[in-house]
C-alpha positions, 0 to 999 in steps of 0.5 A: 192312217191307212183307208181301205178302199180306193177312189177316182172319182169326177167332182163339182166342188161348189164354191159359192155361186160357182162350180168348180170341176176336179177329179179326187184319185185315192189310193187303197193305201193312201198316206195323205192327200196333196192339192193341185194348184195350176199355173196361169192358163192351165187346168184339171187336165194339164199333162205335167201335173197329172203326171206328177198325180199318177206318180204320188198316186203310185208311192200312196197318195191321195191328189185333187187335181181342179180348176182354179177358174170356171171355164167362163172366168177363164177366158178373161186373162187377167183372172189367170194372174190374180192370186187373190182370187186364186188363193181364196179358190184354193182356201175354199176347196180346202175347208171342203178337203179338210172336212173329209181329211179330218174324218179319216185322219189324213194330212194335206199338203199342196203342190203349186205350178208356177203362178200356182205356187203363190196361191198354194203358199199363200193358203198355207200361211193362212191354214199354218199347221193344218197344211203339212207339206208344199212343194212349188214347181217352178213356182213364183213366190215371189207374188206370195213374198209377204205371206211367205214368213207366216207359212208353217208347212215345210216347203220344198222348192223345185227348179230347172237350172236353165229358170235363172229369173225363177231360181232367184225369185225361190232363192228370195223365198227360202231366205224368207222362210221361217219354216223347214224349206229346201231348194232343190235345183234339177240339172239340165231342166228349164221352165217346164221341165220338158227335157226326157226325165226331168219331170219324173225327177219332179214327181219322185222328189214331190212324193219323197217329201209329201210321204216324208212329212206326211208321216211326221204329221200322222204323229201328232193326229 
């Protein structure tokens, strides 16, 4: 499905009691719609994940980039490290997603960042088929290990070389998968993918796998 307009747009998501900022791009021929899930201390406006937004906004997709935490709760730093409270954000703003993404016939999928990959799995073993596509950016699953087995979604795992506690922690997890998973090691990269060219690697790699279960999904819609 393919709308025909595009959007990029600032939103108050509410959530409850509480206002959640975020930024929803659409592009005029969006495939899908991916969720952001940031890591601890992050936010809407980290660099690396808007990047990685610009390039799948580039190759037809839509993202939702937002905060996890209102900047009042952000400021208490054991908040940035609960996953329950971070999973239960990322459900909420899902159900308001699915409402539009039902509508115009567009899958979704979630694309985690460190400690934001435990939440993002963790909501997708909570939405099983309604969430077609994870990717985990130097991810820590190993704070989601006992939802892993219950996730449906094909999952794709991204990891620097020189993450070699993070490589194992992925490794864990793609044996505890039970659905479609893939560990891709980038050359040359750490933690955050700084060196030149690693994060575009990211991004085209993020994007090939959204567009490609994407359009399995469109399928079945």
């Amino acid at each position: 499905m393919i709308l025909p307009q595009s959007i990029d747009a600032e939103l108050d998501i509410p959530i409850g009691r509480i206002t959640l900022k975020g930024r929803f791009s659409l592009p005029d021929t969006a495939h899908g719609i991916v969720l952001f899930a940031h890591g601890s201390g992050s936010s809407r406006k980290s660099p690396r994940n808007n990047f990685v937004a610009e390039v799948l906004q580039e190759k037809g997709l839509g993202t939702l980039l937002f905060d996890l935490l209102t900047e009042s709760e952000d400021l208490f730093y054991e908040n940035r490290f609960n996953i329950g409270l971070l999973t239960r954000r990322l459900i909420a703003v899902t159900d308001w997603v699915l409402v539009y993404s039902f509508r115009h016939k567009l899958p979704i999928g979630y694309f985690g960042a460190s400690t934001g990959a435990a939440s993002a799995l963790r909501a997708a073993a909570h939405f099983k088929d309604d969430v077609a596509a994870v990717v985990s950016r130097g991810g820590r699953p190993d704070l989601a290990m006992a939802d892993i087995p219950r996730v449906t979604a094909p999952t794709l795992f991204l990891v620097g070389e020189k993450d070699i506690p993070v490589i194992e922690w992925n490794q864990k997890a793609l044996e505890t998968m039970k659905a479609p998973s893939k560990l891709q090691i980038i050359p040359g990269a750490s933690h955050l993918f700084e060196e030149p060219g690693k994060l575009q690697q990211v991004a085209d790699l993020s994007a090939n796998w959204f567009r490609a279960h994407f359009k399995e999904k469109e399928k079945y819609v």
